[in-house]
C-alpha positions in Angstrom: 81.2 51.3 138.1 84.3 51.8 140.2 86.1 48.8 137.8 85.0 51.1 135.0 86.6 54.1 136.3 89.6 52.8 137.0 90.1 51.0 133.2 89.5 55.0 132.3 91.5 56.3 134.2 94.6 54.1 133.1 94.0 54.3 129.3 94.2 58.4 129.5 97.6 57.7 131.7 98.6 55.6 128.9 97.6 57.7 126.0 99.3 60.6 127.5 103.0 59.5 128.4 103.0 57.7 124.5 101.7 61.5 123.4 105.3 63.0 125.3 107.2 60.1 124.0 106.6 60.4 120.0 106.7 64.4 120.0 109.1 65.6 121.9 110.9 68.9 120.6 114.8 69.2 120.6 116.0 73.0 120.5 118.7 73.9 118.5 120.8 77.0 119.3 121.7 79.1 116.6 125.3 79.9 115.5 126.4 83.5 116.4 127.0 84.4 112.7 123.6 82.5 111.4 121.0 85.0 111.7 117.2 83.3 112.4 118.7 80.2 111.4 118.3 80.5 107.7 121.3 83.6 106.7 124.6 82.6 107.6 126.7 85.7 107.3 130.3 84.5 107.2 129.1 83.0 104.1 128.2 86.0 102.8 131.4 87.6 103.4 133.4 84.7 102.3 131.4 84.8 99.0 132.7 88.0 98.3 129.8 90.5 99.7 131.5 92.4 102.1 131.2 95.7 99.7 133.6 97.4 102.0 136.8 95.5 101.3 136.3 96.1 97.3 139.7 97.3 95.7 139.7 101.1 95.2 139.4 102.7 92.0 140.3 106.0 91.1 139.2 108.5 87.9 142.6 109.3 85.7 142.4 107.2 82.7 140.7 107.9 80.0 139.6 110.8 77.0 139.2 114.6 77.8 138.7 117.6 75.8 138.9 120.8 77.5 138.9 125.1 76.5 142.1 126.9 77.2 142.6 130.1 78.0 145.6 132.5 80.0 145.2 134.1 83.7 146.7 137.1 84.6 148.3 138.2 81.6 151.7 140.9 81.9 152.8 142.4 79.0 154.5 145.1 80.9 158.1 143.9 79.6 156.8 144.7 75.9 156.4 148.0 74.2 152.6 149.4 73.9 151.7 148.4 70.5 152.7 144.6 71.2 150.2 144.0 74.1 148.3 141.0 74.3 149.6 139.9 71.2 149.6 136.0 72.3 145.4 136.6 73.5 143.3 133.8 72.7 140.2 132.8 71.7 138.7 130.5 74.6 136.1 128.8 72.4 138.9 128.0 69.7 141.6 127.0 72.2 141.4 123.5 72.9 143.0 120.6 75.5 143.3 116.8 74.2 144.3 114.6 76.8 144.7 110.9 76.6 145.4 109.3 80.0 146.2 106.0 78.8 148.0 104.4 82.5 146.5 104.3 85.9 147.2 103.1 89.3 144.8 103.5 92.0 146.0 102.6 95.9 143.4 102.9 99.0 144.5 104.6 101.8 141.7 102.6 104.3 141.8 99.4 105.9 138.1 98.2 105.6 136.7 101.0 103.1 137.4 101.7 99.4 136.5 105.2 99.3 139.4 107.3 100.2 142.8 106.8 98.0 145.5 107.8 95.8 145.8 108.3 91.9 148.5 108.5 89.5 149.4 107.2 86.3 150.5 108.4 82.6 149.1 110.6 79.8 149.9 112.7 77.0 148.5 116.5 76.7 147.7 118.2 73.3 147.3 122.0 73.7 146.6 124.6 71.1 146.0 128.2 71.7 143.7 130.4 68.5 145.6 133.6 68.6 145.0 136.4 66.4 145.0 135.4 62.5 147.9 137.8 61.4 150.2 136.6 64.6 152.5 134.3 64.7 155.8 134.2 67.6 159.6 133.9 66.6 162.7 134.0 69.4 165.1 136.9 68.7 168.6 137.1 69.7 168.3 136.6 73.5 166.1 134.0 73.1 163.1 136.2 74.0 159.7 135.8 72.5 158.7 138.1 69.9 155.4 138.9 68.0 155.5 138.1 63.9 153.0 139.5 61.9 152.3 137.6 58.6 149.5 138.4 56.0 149.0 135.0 53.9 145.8 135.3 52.7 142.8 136.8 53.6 141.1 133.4 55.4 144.3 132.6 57.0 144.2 131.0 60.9 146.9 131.3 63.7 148.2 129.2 66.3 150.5 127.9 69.2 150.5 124.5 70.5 152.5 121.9 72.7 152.5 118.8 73.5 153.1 117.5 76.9 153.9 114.1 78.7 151.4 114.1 82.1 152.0 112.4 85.6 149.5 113.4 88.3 149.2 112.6 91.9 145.5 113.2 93.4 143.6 112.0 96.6 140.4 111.3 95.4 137.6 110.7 98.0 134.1 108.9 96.8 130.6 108.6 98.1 128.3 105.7 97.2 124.5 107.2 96.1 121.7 105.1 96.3 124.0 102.0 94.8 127.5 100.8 96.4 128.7 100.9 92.6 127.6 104.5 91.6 130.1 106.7 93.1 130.0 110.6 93.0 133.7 111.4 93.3 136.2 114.8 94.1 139.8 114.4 93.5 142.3 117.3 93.6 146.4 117.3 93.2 148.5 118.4 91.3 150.2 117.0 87.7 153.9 117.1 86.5 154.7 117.7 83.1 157.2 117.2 80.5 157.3 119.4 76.7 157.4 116.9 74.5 156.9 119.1 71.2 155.9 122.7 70.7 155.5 124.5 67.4 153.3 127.6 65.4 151.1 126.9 62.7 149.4 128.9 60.5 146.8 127.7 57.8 145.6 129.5 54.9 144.3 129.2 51.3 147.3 129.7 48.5 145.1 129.6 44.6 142.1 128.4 46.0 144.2 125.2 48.1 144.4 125.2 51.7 148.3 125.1 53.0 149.7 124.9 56.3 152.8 126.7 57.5 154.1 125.0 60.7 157.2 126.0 62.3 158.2 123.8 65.2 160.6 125.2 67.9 161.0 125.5 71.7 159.9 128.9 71.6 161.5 129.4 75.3 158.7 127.3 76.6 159.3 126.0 80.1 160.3 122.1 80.1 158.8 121.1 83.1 155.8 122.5 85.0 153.2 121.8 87.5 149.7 122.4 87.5 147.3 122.3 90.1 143.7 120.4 89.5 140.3 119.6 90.6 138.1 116.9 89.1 134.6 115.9 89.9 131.8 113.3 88.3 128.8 110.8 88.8 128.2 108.3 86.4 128.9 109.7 82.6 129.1 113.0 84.0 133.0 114.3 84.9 134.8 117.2 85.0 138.4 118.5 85.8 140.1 121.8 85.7 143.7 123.1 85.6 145.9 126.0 86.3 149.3 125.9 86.0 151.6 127.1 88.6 154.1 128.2 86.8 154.3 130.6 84.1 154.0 129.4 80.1 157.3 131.1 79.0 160.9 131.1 80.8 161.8 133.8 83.5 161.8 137.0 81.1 161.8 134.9 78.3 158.1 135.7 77.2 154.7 137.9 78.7 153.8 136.5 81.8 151.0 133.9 81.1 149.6 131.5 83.5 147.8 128.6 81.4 144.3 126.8 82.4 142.1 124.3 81.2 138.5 123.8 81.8 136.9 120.5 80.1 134.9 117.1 80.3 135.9 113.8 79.9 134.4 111.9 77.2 135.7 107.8 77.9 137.0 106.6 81.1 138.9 103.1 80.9 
């Protein structure tokens, strides 16, 4: 019995110290950057997903349309019967801009959100004044009302063109998805007259005919123009007000011009 014991006894010894032998475990630490073993984040980052080093991108570029109008008109240098004779017609007044050039720079180290905007465009403004009223320079250079009866259907107006560089600070906020950006950008934007000129169409023996008169029209050559814009997605909208007046220093009514609109592309 005690034999039998002891052949027991040595067999269990046996079976256990082969058992440690065939499964021991070797532990592996873990890289610092390797998260449960399985995600290794510097690869991540070197495979392009740190989302806050992307290059920042501002809103300038593209299609606008916009409704003009005049603040704070002064006639008081004109005599009673020709006040308000350049008044306008909001809904018929109208802002084409084509921001063709952009260049966006980010004012943040490791964030895309904050930056600066400028670039190029090209401004077409035209202002619906009353049908019978057009605007000629007399002797001193000063603007004058014209009134001219063509035709019974006949339409007025006065419209520039103008060469556009703005500088904004835009700042953005991602919503919901990194990519979808609501955005608010103010500044201000330099101008250059390109072109100015009246034009008035009308019907002459039952054929339409346009009578365009193109002039300076002691229109200011440069100006500057204060502006706010603001979008999400397809929706975005900007506003202007010159600060400046429309007309040379008693050279014309005191008129300060703004624009209200949408943009319709971005590049």
């Amino acid at each position: 019995m005690r034999r039998i014991l002891l052949v027991f006894f040595a067999i269990l010894a046996t079976s256990y110290t082969y058992s440690q032998s065939a499964d021991s475990i070797i532990v592996l630490k873990s890289p610092a950057s390797r998260l449960s073993g399985l995600i290794d984040i510097q690869d991540l980052v070197n495979q392009g997903y740190n989302f806050w080093e992307d290059e920042f991108k501002g809103h300038w570029a593209g299609i606008e349309l916009g409704l003009n109008s005049f603040a704070n008109p002064d006639y008081s240098s004109y005599p009673a019967e020709q006040n308000k004779f350049l008044q306008n017609t909001a809904l018929l007044s109208n802002t084409l801009n084509l921001n063709l050039l952009q260049y966006s720079m980010g004012l943040q180290q490791t964030r895309s959100t904050i930056g600066l905007v400028t670039g190029i465009g090209i401004s077409f403004q035209a202002y619906r004044i009353d049908d019978n009223t057009s605007i000629v320079l007399d002797e001193n250079q000063k603007v004058q009302p014209k009134y001219i009866y063509l035709s019974s259907t006949q339409k007025s107006k006065f419209a520039m063109v103008n060469l556009e560089v703005p500088l904004l600070v835009e700042f953005q906020v991602p919503i919901r998805n990194y990519a979808n950006r609501l955005y608010f950008s103010t500044g201000v934007i330099g101008s250059r007259r390109l072109e100015s000129h009246t034009k008035i169409k009308y019907e002459n023996a039952r054929k339409n005919e346009k009578l365009k008169s193109p002039g300076n029209y002691s229109v200011r050559d440069y100006k500057v123009a204060a502006t706010i814009r603001v979008g999400y997605r397809l929706v975005n909208l900007f506003a202007s007000y010159d600060l400046v007046t429309l007309f040379d220093d008693k050279k014309g009514p005191v008129l300060y011009p703004y624009t209200v609109g949408i943009r319709l592309i971005s590049f």
